[in-house]
C-alpha positions as YAML, in Angstrom:
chain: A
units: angstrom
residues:
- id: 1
  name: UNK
  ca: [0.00, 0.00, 0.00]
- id: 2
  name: UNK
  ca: [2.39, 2.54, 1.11]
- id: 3
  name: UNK
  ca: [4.79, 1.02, -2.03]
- id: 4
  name: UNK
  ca: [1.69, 2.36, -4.02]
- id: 5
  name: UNK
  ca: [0.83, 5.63, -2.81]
- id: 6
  name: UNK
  ca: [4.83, 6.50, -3.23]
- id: 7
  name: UNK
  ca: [4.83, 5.44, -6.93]
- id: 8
  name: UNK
  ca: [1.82, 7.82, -7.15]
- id: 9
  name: UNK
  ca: [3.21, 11.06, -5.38]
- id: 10
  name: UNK
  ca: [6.08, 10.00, -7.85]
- id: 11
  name: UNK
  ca: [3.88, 10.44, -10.81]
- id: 12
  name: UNK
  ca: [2.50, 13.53, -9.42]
- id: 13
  name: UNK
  ca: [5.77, 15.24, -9.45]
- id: 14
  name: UNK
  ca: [6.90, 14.28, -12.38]
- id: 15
  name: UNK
  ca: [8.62, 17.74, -14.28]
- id: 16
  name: UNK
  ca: [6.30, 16.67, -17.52]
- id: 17
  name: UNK
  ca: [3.40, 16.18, -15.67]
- id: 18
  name: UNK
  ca: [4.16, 19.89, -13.93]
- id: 19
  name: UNK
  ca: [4.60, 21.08, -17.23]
- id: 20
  name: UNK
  ca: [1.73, 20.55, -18.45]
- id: 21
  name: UNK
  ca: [-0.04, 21.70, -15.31]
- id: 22
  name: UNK
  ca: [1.53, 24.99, -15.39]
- id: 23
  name: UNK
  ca: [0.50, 25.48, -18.70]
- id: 24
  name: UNK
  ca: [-2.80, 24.52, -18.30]
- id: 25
  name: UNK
  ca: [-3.41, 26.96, -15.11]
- id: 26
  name: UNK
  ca: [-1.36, 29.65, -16.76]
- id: 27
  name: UNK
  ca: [-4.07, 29.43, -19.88]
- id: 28
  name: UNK
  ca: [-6.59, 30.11, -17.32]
- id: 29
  name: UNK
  ca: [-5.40, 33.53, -16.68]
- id: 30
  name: UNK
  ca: [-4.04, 34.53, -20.15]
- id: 31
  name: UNK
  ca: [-5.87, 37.42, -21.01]
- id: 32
  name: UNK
  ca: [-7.29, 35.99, -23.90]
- id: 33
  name: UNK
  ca: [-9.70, 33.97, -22.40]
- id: 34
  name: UNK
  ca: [-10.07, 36.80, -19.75]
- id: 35
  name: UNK
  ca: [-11.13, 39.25, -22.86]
- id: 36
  name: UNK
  ca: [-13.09, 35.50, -23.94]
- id: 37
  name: UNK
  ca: [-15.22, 35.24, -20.34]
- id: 38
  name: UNK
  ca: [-19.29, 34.69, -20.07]
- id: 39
  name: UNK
  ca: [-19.47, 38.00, -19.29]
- id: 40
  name: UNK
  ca: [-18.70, 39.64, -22.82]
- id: 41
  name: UNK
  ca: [-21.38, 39.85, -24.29]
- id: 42
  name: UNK
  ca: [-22.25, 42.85, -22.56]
- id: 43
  name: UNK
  ca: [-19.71, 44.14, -25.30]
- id: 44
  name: UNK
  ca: [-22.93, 43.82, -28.15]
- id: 45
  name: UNK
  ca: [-24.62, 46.94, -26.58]
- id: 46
  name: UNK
  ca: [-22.50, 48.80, -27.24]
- id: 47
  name: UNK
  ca: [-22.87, 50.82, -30.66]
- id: 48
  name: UNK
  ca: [-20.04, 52.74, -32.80]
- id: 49
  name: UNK
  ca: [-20.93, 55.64, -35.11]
- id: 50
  name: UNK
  ca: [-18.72, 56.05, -37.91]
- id: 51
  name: UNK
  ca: [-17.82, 59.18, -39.65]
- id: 52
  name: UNK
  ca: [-18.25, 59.28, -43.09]
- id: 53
  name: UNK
  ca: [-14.89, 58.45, -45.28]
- id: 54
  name: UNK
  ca: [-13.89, 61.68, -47.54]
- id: 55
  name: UNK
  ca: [-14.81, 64.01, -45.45]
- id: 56
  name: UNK
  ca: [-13.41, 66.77, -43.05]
- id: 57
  name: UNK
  ca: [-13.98, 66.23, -39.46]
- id: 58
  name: UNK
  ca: [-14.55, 69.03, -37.39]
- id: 59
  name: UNK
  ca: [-14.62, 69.19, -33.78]
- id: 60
  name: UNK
  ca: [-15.56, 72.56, -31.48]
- id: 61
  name: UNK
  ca: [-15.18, 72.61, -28.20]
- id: 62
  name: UNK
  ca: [-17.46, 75.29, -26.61]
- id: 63
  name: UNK
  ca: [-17.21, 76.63, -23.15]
- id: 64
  name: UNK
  ca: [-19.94, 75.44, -20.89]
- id: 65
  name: UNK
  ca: [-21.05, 78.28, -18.74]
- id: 66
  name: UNK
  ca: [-18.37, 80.45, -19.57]
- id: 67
  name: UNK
  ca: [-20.45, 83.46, -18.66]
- id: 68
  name: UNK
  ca: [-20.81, 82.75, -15.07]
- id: 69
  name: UNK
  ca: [-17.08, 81.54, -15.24]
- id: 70
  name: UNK
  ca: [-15.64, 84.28, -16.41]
- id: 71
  name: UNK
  ca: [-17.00, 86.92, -14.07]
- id: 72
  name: UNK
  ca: [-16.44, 84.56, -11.18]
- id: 73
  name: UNK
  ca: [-12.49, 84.42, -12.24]
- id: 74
  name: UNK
  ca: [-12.24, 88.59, -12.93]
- id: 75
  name: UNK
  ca: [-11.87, 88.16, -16.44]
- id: 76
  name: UNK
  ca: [-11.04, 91.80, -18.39]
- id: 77
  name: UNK
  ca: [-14.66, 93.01, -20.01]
- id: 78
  name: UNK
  ca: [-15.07, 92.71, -23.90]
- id: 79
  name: UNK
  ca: [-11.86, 90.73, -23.86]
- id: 80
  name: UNK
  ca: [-9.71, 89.06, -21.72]
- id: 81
  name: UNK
  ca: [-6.10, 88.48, -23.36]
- id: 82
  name: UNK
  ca: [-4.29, 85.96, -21.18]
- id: 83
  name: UNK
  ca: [-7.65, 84.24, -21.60]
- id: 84
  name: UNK
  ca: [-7.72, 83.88, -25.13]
- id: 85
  name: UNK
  ca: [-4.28, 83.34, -25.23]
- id: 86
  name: UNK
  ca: [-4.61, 80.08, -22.37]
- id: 87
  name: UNK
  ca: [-7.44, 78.69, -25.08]
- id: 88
  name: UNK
  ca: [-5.16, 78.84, -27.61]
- id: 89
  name: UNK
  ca: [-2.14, 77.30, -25.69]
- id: 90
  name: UNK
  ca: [-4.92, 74.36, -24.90]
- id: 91
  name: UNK
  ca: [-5.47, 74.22, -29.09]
- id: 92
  name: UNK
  ca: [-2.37, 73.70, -29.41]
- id: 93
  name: UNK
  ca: [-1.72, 71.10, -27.56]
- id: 94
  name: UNK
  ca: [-4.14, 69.47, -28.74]
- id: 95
  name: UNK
  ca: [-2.81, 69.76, -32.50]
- id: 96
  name: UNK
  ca: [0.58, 68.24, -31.03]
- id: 97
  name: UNK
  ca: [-1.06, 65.33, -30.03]
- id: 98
  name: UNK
  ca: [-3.20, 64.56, -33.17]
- id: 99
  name: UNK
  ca: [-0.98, 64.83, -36.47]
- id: 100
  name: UNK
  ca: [-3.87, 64.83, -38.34]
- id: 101
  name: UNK
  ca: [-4.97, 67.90, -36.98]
- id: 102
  name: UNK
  ca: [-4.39, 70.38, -40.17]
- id: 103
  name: UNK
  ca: [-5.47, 73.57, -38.18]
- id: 104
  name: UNK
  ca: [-7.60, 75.27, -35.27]
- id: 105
  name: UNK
  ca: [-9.83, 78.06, -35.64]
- id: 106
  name: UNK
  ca: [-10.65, 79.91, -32.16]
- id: 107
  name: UNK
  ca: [-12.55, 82.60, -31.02]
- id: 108
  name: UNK
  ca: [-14.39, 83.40, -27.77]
- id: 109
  name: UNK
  ca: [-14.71, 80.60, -25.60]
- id: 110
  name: UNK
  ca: [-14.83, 77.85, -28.59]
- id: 111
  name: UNK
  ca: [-12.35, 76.06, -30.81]
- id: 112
  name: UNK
  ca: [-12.59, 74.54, -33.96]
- id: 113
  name: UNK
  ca: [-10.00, 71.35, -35.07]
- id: 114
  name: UNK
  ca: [-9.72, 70.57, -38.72]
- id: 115
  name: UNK
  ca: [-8.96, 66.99, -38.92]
- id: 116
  name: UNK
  ca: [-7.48, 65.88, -42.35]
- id: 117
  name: UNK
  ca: [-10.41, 64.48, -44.90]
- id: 118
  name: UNK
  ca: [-8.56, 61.35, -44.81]
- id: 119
  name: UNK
  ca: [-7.77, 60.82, -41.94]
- id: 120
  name: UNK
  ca: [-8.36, 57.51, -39.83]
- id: 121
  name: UNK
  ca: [-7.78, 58.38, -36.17]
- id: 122
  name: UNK
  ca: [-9.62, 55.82, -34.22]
- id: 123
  name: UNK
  ca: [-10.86, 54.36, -37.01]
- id: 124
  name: UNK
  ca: [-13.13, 57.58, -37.50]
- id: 125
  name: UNK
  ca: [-15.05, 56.72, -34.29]
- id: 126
  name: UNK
  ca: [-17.79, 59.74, -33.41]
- id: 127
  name: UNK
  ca: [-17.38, 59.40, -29.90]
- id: 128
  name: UNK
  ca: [-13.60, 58.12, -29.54]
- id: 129
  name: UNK
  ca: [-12.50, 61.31, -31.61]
- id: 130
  name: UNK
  ca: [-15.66, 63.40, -29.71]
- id: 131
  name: UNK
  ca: [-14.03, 61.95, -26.03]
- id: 132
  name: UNK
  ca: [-10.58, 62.63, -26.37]
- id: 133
  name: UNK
  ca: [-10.20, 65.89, -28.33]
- id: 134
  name: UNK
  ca: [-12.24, 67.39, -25.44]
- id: 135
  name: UNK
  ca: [-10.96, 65.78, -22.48]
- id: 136
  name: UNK
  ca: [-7.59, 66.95, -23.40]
- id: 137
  name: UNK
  ca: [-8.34, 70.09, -24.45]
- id: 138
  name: UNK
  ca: [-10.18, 70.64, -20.94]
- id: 139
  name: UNK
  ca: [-7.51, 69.64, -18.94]
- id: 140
  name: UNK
  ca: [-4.99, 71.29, -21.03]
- id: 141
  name: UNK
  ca: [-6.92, 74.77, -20.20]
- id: 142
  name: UNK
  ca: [-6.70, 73.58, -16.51]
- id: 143
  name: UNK
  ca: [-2.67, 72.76, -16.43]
- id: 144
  name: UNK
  ca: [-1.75, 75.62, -17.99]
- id: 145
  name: UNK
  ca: [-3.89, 77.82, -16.23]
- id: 146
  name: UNK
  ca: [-1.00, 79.15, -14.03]
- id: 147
  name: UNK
  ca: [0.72, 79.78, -16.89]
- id: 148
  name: UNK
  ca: [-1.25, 82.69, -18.21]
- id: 149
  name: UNK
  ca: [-4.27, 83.80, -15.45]
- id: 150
  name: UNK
  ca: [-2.19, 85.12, -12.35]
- id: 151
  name: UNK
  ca: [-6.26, 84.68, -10.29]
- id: 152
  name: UNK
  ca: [-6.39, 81.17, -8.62]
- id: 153
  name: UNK
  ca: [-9.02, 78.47, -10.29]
- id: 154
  name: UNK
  ca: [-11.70, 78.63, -8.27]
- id: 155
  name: UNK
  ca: [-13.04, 75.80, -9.78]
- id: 156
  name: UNK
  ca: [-12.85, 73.54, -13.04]
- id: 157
  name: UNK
  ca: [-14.19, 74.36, -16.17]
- id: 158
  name: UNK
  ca: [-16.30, 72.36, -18.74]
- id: 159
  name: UNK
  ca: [-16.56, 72.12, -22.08]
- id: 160
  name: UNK
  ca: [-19.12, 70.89, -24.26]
- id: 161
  name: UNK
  ca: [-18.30, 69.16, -27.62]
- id: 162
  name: UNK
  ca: [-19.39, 68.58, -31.14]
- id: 163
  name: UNK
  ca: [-18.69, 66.73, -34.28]
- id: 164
  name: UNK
  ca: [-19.36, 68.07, -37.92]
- id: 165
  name: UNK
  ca: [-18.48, 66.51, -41.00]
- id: 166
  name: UNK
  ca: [-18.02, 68.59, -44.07]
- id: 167
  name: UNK
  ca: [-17.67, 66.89, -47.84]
- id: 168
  name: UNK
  ca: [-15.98, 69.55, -49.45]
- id: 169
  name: UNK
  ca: [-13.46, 72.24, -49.40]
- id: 170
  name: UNK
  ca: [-15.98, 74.88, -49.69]
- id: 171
  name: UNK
  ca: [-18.12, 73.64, -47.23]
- id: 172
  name: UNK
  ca: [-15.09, 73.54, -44.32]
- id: 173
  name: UNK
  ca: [-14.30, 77.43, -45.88]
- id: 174
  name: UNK
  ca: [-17.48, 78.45, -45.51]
- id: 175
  name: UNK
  ca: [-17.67, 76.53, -42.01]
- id: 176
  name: UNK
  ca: [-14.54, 78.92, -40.57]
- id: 177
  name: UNK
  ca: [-15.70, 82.01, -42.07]
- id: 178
  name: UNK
  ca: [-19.08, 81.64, -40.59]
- id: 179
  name: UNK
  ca: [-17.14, 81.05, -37.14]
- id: 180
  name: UNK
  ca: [-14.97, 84.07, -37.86]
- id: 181
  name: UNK
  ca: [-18.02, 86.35, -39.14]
- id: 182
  name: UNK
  ca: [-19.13, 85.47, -36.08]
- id: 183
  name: UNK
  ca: [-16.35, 86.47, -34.02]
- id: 184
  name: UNK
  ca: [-16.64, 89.78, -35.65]
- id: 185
  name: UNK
  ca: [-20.39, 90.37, -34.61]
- id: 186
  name: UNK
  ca: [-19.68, 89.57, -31.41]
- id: 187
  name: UNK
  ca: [-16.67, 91.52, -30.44]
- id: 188
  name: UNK
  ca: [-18.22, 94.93, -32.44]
- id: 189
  name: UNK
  ca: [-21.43, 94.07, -29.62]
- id: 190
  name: UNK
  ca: [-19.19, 93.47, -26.88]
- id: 191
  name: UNK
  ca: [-16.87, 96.62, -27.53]
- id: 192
  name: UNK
  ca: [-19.60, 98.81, -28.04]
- id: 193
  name: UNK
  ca: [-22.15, 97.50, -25.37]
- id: 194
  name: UNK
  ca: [-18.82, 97.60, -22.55]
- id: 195
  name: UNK
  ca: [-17.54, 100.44, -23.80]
- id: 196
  name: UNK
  ca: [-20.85, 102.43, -23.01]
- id: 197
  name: UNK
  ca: [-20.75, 100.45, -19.47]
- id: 198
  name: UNK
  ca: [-17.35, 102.32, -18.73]
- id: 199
  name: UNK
  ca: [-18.43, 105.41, -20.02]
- id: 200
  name: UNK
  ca: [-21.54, 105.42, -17.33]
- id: 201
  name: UNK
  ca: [-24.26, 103.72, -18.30]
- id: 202
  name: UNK
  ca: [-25.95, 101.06, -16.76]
- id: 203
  name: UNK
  ca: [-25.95, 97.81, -18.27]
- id: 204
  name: UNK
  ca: [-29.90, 97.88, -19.53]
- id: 205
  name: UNK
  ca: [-29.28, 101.50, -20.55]
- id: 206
  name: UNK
  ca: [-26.26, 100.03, -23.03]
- id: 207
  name: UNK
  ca: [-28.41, 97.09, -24.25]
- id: 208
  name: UNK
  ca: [-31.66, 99.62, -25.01]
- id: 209
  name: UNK
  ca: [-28.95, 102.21, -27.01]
- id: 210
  name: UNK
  ca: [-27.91, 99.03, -29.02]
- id: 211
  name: UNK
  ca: [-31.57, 97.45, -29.79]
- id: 212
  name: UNK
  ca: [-31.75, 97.67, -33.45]
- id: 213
  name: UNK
  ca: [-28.47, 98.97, -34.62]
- id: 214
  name: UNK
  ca: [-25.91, 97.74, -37.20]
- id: 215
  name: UNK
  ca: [-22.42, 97.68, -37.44]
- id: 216
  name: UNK
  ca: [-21.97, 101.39, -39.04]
- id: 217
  name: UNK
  ca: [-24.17, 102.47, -35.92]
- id: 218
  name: UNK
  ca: [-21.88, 100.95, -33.59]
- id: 219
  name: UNK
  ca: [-18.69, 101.90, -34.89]
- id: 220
  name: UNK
  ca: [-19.99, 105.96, -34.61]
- id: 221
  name: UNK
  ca: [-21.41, 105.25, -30.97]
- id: 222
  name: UNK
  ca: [-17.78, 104.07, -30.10]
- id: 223
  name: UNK
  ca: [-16.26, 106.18, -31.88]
- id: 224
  name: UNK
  ca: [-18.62, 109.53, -30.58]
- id: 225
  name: UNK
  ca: [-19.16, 108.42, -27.13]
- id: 226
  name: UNK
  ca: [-16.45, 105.88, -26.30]
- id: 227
  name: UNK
  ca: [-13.72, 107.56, -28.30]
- id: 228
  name: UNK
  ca: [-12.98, 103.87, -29.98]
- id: 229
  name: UNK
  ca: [-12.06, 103.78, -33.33]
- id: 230
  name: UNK
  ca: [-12.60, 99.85, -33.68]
- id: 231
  name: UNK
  ca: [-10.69, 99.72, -37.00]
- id: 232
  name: UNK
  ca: [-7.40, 99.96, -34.30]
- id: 233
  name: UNK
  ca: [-8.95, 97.51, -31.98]
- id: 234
  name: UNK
  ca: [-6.93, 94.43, -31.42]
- id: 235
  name: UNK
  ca: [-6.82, 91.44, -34.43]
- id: 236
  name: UNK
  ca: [-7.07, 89.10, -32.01]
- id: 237
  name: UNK
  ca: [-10.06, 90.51, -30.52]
- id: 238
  name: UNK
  ca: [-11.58, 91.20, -34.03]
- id: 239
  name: UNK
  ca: [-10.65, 87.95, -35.81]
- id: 240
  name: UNK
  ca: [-9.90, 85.33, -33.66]
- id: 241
  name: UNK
  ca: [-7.07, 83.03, -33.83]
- id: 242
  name: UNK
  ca: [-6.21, 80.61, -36.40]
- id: 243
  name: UNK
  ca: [-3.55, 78.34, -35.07]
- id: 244
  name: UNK
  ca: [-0.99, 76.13, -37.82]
- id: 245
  name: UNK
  ca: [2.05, 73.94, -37.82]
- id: 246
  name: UNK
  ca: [5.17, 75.29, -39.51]
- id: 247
  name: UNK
  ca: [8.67, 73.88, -39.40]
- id: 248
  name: UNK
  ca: [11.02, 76.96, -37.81]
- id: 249
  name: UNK
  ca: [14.71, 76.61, -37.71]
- id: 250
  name: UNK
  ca: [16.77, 76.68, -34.48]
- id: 251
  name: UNK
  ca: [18.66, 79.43, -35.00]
- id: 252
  name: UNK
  ca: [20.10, 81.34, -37.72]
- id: 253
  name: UNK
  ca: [22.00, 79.60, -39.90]
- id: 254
  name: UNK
  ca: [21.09, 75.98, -38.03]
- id: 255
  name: UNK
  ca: [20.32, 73.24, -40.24]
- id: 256
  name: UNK
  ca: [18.23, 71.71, -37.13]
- id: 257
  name: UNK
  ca: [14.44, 72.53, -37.52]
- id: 258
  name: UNK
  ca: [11.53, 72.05, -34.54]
- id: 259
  name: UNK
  ca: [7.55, 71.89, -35.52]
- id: 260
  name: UNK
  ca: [6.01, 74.77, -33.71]
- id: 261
  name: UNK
  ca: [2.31, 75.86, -33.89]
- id: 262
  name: UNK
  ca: [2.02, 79.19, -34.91]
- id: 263
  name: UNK
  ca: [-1.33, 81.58, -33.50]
- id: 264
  name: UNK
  ca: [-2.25, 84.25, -36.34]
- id: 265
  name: UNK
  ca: [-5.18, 86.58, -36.43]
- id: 266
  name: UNK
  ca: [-5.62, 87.49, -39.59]
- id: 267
  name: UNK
  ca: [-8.85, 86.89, -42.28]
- id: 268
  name: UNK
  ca: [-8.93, 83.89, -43.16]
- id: 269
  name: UNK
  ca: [-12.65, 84.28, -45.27]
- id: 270
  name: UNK
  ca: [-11.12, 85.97, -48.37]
- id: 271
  name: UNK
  ca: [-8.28, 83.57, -50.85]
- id: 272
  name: UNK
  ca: [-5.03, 85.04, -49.51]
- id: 273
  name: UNK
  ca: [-4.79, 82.86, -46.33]
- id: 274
  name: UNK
  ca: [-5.74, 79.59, -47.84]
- id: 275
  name: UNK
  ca: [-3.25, 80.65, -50.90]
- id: 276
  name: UNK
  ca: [-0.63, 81.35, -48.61]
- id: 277
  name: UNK
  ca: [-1.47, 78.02, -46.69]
- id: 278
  name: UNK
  ca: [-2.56, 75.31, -49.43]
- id: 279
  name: UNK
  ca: [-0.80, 72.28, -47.31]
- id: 280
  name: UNK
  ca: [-3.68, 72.96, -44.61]
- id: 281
  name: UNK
  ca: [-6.30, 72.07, -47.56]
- id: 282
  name: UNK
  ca: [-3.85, 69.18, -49.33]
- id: 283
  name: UNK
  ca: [-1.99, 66.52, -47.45]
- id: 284
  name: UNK
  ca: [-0.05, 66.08, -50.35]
- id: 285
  name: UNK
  ca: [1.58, 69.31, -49.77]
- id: 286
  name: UNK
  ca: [4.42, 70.31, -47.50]
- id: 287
  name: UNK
  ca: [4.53, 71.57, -44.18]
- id: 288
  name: UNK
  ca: [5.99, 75.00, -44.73]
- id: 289
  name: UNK
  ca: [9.14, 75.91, -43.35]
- id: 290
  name: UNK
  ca: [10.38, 79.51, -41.76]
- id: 291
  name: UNK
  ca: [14.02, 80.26, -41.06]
- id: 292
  name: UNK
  ca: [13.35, 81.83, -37.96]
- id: 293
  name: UNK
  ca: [10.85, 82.20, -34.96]
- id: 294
  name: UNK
  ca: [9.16, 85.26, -35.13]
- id: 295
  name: UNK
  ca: [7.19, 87.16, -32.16]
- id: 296
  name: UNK
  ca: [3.89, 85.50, -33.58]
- id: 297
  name: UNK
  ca: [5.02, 81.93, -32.54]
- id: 298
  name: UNK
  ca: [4.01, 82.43, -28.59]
- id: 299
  name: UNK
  ca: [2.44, 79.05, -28.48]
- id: 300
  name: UNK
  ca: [5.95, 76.52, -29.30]
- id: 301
  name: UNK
  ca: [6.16, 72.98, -28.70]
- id: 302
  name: UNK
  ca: [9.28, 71.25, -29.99]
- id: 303
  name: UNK
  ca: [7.94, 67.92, -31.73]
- id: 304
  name: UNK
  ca: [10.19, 67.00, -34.15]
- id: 305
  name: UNK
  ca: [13.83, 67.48, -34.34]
- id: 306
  name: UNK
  ca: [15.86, 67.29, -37.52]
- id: 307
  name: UNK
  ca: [19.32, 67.62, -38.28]
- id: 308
  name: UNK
  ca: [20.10, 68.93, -41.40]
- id: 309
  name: UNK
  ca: [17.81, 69.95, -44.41]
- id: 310
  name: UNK
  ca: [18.18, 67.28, -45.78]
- id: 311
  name: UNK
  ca: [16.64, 65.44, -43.74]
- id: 312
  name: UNK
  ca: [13.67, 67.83, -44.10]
- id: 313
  name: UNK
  ca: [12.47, 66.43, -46.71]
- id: 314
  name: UNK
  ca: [12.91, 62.70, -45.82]
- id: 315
  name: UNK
  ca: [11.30, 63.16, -42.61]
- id: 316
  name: UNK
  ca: [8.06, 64.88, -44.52]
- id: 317
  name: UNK
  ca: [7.90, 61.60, -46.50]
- id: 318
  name: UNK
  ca: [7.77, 59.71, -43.19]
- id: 319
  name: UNK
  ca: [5.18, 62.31, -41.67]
- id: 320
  name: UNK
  ca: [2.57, 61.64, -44.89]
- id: 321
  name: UNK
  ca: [3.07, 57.69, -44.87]
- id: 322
  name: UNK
  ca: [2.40, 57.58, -40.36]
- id: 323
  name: UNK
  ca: [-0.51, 60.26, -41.02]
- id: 324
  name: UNK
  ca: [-3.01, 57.75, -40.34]
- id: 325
  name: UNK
  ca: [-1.39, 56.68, -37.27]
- id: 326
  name: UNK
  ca: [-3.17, 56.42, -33.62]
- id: 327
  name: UNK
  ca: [-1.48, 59.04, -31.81]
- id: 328
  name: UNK
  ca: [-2.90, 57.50, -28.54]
- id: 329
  name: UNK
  ca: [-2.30, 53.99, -28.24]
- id: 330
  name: UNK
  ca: [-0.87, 51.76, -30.67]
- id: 331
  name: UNK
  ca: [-2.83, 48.53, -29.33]
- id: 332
  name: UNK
  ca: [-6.18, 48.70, -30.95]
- id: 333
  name: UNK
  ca: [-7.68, 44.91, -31.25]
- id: 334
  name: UNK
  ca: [-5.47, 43.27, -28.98]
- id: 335
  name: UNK
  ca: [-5.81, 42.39, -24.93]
- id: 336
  name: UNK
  ca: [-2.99, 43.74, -23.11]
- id: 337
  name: UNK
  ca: [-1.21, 41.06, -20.66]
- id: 338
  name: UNK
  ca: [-1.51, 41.06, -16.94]
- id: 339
  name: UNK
  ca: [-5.43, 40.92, -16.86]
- id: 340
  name: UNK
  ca: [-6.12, 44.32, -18.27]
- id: 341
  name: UNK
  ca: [-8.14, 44.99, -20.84]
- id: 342
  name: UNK
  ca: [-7.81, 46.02, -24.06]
- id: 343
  name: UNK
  ca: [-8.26, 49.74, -25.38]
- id: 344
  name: UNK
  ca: [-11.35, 50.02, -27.31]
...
């Protein structure tokens, strides 16, 4: 008997027999079956909306309660500078972490991101492109807060978000020049109605003088009882900001180049912008390159570094063939090890 039970603690222990063992119980915890459980079919609710191939995809972020936000924080009355400045520091930091990103249009307490029509971030997922556009542009505005706004954050900020897909290149165009048209009715209000604020009158008194104007009636009401010529106001008040990549060298005379995104405020409804800037329309086309970094690049991150020019052009190539790239995480369709699940 006892002859017995050894021969079968022998067997037991036998380094095949534990090899297959451990195999066996380490297949239990792979994580494919873990993604593989009973409990996955919960997964089939779930539905994906798809934006349509060929076309531009637009994304604005839009303050949410920005009103009640901005006069709890002291912001400056029409226009707050370091304010508009901090939403375009969050713009661009968005645009360094989506290469597909062409070009932002802001204004306000909104921004507009041009994704490439060809793009296939997230496989063109509505609410994975929706998610994580605004999510980092929120907490972008919230880290660099300091940076800017000298006031403390009294509390966080939201942002709402929307997706709009637009066919053709008129259509996106006409998209940003309604958004900039825009900007321009507001500010002329905003000057005009603050300006009469300052210069005494009560709030409801400024809104009943403006009932009914137009815009020639509210540049001579600046102009006679604000002493505002709004022809000399600020661009960046007036237009808005229209944020691009460029490729700007060093120093002088260095061969080594960084990608920096650039803030201008200039019209971008008539040709000469989009003539000037074709690649922002054509992925085809270069990104262009400046020699040096003038005061209008305020808003700099170093992305790329290259060497000599050269290499410029080689490293374009590579930039156009990786354009489709995830520039989250490269795992899409596979379970990660250690029991965690996959990235949708």
């Amino acid at each position: 008997m006892l002859r017995t039970i050894f021969r079968l603690r022998t067997f037991q222990f036998c380094p095949r027999k534990l090899q297959v063992e451990f195999l066996s119980l380490r297949s239990l915890f792979s994580s494919s079956t873990m993604a593989k459980s009973k409990f996955e079919y919960v997964r089939e609710f779930e539905s994906h909306d798809i934006c349509l191939p060929n076309c531009f995809i637009v994304v604005r972020v839009d303050g949410k309660g920005f009103h009640k936000f901005t006069e709890a924080h002291g912001f400056e009355k029409p226009n707050d500078r370091e304010g508009l400045l901090l939403m375009s520091k969050a713009a661009a930091r968005v645009m360094e972490e989506f290469n597909d990103i062409s070009c932002a249009y802001g204004q306000s307490d909104e921004f507009s991101f041009v994704f490439n029509r060809d793009t296939n971030v997230y496989k063109r997922r509505t609410e994975k492109i929706l998610s994580v556009v605004n999510s980092l542009f929120t907490s972008s505005y919230v880290f660099f807060w300091d940076k800017f706004i000298s006031r403390k954050l009294k509390y966080p900020p939201a942002f709402d978000a929307r997706i709009v897909l637009y066919p053709t290149v008129n259509n996106l165009r006409d998209y940003l020049s309604w958004r900039q048209a825009d900007a321009h009715i507001n500010n002329l209000y905003n000057t005009a109605f603050w300006g009469l604020v300052k210069a005494g009158k009560t709030k409801q008194e400024a809104e009943q003088k403006l009932c009914g104007t137009v815009s020639s009636d509210k540049h001579e009401i600046l102009f006679k009882t604000c002493s505002i010529n709004y022809n000399n106001e600020c661009e960046l008040y007036k237009k808005g900001t229209m944020v691009i990549k460029k490729l700007v060298a060093k120093g002088k005379g260095d061969s080594t180049y960084n990608t920096v995104y650039v803030p201008l405020n200039c019209d971008i409804i008539q040709d000469k912008f989009w003539n000037d800037n074709p690649q922002l329309l054509n992925t085809e086309l270069d990104t262009p390159v400046c020699r040096e970094i003038t005061e209008e690049c305020q808003l700099v991150f170093v992305k790329t570094k290259i060497t000599s020019d050269e290499d410029v052009d080689s490293n374009k190539k590579k930039t156009h063939k990786k354009k489709n790239r995830n520039p989250q995480r490269r795992n899409h369709g596979r379970a990660e090890t250690n029991g965690v699940k996959s990235e949708d």
